[in-house]
N, C-alpha and C positions, 0 to 999 in steps of 0.2 A: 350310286353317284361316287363312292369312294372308290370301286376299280376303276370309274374313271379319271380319276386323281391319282391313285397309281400307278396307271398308264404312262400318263402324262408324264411323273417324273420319272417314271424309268426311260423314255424318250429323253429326254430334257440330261440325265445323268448320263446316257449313251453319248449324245452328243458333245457333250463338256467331254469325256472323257476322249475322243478322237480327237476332239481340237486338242488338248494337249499332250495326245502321243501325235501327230501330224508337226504341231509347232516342236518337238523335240525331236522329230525326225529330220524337220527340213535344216537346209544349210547358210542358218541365218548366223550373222555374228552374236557373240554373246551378249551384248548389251538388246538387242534387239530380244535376243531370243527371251529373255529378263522381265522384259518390257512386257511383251507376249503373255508369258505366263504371269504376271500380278494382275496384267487386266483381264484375262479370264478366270484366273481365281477372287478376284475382289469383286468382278461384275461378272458372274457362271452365263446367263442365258443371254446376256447384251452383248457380253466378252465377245463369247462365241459368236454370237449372230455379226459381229462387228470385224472378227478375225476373217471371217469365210468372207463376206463381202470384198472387205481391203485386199485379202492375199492375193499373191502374184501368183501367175501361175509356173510352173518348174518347164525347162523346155526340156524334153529327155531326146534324146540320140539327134542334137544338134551338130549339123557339121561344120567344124571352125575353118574347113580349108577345102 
């Protein structure tokens, strides 16, 4: 039962850890970006689960003209 409890959190610590190299990657204003990382560091697994939900998605090779 205990590896699978560390399973678990090695899952659970992977994903905390992309959500806040993902929220420091993207091209959010600083107060946002602020915002981001206290509610994933004060609430790690709802944080996260609550970041990925809400996030926008990036448009990449949009054309403006």
């Amino acid at each position: 039962m205990t590896a699978f409890w560390v399973a678990i959190s090695v899952v659970l610590v992977v994903v905390w850890a992309f959500t806040v190299a993902d929220i420091l990657r993207r091209h959010l204003d600083q107060r946002h970006t602020l915002a981001w990382l206290l509610i994933v560091i004060l609430l790690p697994f709802a944080g996260a689960l609550l970041y990925w939900v809400l996030r926008r998605r990036e448009v990449v090779g949009a054309d403006s003209g």
